[in-house]
C-alpha positions as CSV (number, residue, x, y, z in Angstrom):
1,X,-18.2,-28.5,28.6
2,X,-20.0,-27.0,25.7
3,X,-18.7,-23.7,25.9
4,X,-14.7,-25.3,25.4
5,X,-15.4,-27.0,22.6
6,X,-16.9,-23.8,21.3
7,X,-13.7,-21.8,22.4
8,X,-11.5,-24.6,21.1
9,X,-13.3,-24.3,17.6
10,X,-13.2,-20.5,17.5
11,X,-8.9,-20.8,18.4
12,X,-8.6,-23.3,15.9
13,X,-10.7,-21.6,12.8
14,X,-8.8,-18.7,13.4
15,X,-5.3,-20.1,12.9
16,X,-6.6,-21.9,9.5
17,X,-4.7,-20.9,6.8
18,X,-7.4,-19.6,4.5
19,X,-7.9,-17.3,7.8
20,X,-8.0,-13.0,6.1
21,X,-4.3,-11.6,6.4
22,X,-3.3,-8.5,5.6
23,X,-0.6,-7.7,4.3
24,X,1.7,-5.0,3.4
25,X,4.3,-3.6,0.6
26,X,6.7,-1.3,0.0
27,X,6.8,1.4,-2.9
28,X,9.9,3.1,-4.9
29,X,9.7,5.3,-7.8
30,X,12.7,5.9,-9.6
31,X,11.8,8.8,-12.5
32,X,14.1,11.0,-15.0
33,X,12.6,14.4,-17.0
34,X,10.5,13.7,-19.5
35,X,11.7,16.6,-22.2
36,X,8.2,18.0,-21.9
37,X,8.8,21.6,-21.4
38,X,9.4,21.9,-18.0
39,X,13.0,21.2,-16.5
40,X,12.6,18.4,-13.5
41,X,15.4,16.1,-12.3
42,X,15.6,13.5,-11.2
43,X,12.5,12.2,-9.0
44,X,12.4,9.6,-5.9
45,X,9.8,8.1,-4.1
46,X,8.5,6.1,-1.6
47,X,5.6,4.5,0.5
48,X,3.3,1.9,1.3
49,X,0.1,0.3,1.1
50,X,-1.9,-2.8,2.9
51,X,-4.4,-5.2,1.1
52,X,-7.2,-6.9,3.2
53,X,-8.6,-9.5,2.2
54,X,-7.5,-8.2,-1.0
55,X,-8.7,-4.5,-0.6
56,X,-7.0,-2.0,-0.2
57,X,-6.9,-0.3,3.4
58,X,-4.1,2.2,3.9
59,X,-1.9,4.1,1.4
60,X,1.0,6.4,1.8
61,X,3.4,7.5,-1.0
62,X,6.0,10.6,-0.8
63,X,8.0,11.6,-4.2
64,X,10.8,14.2,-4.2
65,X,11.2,16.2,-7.2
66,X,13.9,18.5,-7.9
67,X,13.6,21.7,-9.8
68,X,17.4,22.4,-9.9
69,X,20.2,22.8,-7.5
70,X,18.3,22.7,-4.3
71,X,15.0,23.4,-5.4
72,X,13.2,20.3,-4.3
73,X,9.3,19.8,-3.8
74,X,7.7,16.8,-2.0
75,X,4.6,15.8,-2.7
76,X,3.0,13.6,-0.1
77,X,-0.3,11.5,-0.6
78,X,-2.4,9.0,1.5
79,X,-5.4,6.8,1.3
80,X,-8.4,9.7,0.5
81,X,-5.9,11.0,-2.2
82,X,-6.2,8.6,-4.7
83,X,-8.4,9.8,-7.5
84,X,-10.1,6.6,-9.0
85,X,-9.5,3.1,-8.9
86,X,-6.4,1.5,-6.9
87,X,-5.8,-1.9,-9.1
88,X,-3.7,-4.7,-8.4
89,X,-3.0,-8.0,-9.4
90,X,-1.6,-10.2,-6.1
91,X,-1.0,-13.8,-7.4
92,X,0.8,-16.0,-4.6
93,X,2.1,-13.3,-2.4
94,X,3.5,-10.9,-5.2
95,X,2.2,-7.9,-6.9
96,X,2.4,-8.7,-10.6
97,X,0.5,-5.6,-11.5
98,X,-0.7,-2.0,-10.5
99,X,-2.4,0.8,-11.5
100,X,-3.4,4.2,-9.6
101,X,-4.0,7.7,-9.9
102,X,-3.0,10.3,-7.1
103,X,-5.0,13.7,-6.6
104,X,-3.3,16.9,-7.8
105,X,-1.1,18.3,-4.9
106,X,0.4,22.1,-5.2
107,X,4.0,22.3,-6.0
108,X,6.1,25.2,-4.8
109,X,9.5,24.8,-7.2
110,X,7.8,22.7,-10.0
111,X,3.9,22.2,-11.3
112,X,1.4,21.7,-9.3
113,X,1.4,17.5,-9.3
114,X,-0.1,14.3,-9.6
115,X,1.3,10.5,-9.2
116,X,-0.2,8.0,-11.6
117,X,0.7,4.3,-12.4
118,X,-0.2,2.4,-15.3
119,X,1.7,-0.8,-14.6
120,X,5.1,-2.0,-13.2
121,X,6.8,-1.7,-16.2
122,X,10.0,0.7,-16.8
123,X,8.1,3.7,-18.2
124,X,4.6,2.7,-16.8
125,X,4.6,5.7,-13.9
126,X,5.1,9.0,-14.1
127,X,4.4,12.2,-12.3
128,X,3.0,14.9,-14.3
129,X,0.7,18.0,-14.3
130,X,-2.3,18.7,-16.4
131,X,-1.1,21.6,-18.2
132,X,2.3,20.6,-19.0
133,X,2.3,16.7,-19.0
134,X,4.5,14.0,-18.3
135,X,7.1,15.8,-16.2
136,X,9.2,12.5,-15.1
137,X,8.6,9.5,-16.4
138,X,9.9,6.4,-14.9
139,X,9.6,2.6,-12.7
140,X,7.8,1.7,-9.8
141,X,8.8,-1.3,-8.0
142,X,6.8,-3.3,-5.7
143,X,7.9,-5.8,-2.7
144,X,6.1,-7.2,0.1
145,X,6.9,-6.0,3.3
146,X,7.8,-9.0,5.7
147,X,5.1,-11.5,6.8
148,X,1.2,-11.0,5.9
149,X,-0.5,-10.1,10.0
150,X,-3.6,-11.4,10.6
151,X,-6.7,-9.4,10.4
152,X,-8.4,-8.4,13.3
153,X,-11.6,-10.5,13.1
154,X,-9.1,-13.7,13.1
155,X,-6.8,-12.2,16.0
156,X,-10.5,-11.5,17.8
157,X,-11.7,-15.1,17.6
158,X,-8.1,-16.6,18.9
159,X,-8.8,-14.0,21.6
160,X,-12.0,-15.4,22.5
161,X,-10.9,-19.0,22.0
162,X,-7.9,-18.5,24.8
163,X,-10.2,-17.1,27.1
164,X,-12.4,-19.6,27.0
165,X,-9.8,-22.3,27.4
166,X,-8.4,-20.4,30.6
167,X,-12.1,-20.2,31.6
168,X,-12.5,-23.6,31.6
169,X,-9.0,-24.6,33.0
170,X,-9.8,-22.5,35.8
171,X,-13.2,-24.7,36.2
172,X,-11.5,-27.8,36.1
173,X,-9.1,-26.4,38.4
């Protein structure tokens, strides 16, 4: 009898609400040339990345940048690749502010590249390189990415909790 009421805590502590989520959101960068020096069109991107229990835990952002009529590098970084500090602001759900630093990655039609953020305002993200500059300058936008999943700890304790009811249904039984 004492191990289901143990269970039957463990199932219901995990489906509190204050119980860790994680959650995810989407990425896009919209850029234009920055006059700098070197000729770059227009630049996309787009990725990801997942806060646990408000840390970051996975990363992935890919920018296209074109050089001229199809000349086109993408640039690719994850997790390990950022060079610093990944900061964010999440207040009720929504990112209200950002600010990041990719490694440099080698480009093949255009400078060898990094990614950097300063915030979500238009202007506040650019890719550049560190001999030439800004080379796009331009907006990132931020949106959560469906419903925050819980973290693995909680999804372990409802686990345990289950078993332990069937466990003791099948003892009563």
């Amino acid at each position: 009898m004492l191990s289901l009421r143990i269970c039957l805590v463990a199932a219901c502590v995990s489906a509190l609400p204050f119980a860790a989520r994680a959650q995810t959101f989407d990425i896009s960068y919209a850029g234009t040339d920055s006059g700098a020096g070197f000729t770059v069109g227009t630049t996309t991107g787009t990725g990801s990345f997942t806060l646990s229990g408000g840390v970051l835990s996975a990363f992935t952002f890919t920018v296209e940048q074109s050089a001229g009529a199809g000349q086109t590098d993408s640039f690719t970084w994850g997790l390990a690749d950022l060079d610093g500090t990944f900061a964010d602001t999440l207040n009720g759900g929504t990112i209200t502010a950002l600010s990041f630093m990719t490694d440099v990655q080698a480009g093949y039609y255009t400078p060898n590249t990094l990614f950097t953020v300063t915030d979500l305002l238009p202007g506040d993200a650019e890719t550049s390189d560190f001999d030439v500059g800004a080379l796009t300058i331009g907006t990132v936008t931020v949106t959560p990415d469906g419903t925050p999943l819980p973290e693995p700890g909680s999804m372990a304790a409802l686990s345990v909790g289950l078993l332990g009811l069937a466990a003791a249904r099948r003892r009563v039984g």
